[in-house]
N, C-alpha and C positions, 0 to 999 in steps of 0.2 A: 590578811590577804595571802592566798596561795602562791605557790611559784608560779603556776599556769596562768594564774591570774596577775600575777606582777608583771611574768613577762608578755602578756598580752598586753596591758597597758602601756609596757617602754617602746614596744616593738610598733604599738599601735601609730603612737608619737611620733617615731621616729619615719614610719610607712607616710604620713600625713605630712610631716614636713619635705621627706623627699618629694612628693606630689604637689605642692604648692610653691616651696622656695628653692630646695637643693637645685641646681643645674646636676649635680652628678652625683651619684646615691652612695656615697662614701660612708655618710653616715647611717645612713643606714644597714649597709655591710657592716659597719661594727657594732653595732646593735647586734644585727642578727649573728654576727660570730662570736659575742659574749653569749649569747643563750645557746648556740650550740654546743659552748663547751661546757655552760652549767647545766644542760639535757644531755650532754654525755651517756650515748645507749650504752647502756649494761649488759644489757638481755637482748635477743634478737626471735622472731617468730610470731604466728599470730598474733599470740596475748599483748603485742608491741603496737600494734597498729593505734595509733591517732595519739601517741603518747609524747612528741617531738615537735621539733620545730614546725615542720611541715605541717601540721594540726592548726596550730597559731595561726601561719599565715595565712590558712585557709578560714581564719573569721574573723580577718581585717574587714573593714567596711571602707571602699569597694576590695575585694580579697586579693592576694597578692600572689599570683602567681611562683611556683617554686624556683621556675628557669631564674625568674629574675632577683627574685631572693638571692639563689649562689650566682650569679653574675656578679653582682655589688658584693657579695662577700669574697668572692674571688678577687676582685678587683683591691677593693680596701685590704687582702692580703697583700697584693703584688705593691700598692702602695708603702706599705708598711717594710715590707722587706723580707716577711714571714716566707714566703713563696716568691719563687724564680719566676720573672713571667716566660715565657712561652717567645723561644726567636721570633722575630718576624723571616717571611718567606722572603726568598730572592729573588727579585726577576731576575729570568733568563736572558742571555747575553743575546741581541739582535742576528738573526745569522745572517751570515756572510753573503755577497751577493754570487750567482753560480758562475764557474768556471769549469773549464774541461778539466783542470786538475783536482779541484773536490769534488766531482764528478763520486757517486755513491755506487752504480750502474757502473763496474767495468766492462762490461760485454756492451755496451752502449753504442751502437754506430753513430759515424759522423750523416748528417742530416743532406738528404736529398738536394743539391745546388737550384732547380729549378722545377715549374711545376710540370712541365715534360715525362721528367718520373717517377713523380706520383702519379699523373694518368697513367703512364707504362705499367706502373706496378697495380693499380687500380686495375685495368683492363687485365692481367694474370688473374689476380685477384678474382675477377668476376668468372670468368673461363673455368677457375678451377672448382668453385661453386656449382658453377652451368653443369659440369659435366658429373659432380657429388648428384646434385637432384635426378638428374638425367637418370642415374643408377640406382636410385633410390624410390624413380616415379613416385615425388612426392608431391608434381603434376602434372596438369595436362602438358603435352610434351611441346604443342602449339604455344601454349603461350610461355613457358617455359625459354623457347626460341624469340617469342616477344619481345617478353623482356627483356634477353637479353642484349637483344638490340637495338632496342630503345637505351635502355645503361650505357653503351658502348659509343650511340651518338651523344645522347647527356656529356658524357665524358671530353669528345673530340670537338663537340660544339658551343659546349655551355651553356648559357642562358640564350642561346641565339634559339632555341627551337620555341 
């Protein structure tokens, strides 16, 4: 019996019983990272190709993906103690609810008291528009006038119109 062929039969084993019985493919990570170290490439380039692990588990029946090949070998190292696993992330701290002193915006004005001045500043607002298009005739200069008198009752009336 060959090595290729040796280790296609343990690997084969070991692929089969993760699929039936393992919950977690431990064993089968050591399987496949005993044959990785006994396929220890040598050589690298063309003439390499289909000579390695990755060969193997491509003629398991049904065939074993390589992602998960080195999952379960990574794994079964992290078990082992071989390898450092990887921190976990932190969540981040909830942030704080806003205040004027953490305030990010210093040029931030304090907020209009009522809606009075927001329509006051609406209505500048619109005026200074009116008179940009005005100089712009970017229309008809009637309805231009229209509009804006319709916006300016919108504004003083609200939904009464």
């Amino acid at each position: 019996m060959t090595m290729n062929e040796q280790a296609l039969a343990e690997i084969k084993a070991a692929w089969q019983q993760y699929r039936t019985t393992e919950k977690y493919g431990l064993e089968f990570g050591k399987v496949c990272c005993e044959w990785r170290e006994k396929f220890g490439q040598q050589r690298t380039g063309p003439l390499t190709k289909g000579t390695g692990l990755a060969q193997i588990l491509s003629q398991l029946n049904p065939p074993c993906k390589e992602g998960k090949a080195y999952y379960w070998m990574n794994q079964y190292e992290i078990s082992t103690g071989a390898k450092a696993a990887k921190p976990e992330k932190q969540k981040p701290e909830a942030p704080s609810p806003w205040t004027p002193d953490n305030e990010k915006r210093a040029n931030r004005s304090e907020p209009i008291a009522c809606m009075d001045g927001y329509k006051l500043l609406a209505k500048k607002m619109l005026e200074a528009g009116f008179r940009e298009l005005l100089k712009k005739k970017a229309a008809d200069q009637s309805h231009l006038w229209a509009a804006k008198d319709w916006a300016k009752l919108r504004l003083d009336l609200g939904d009464a119109l």
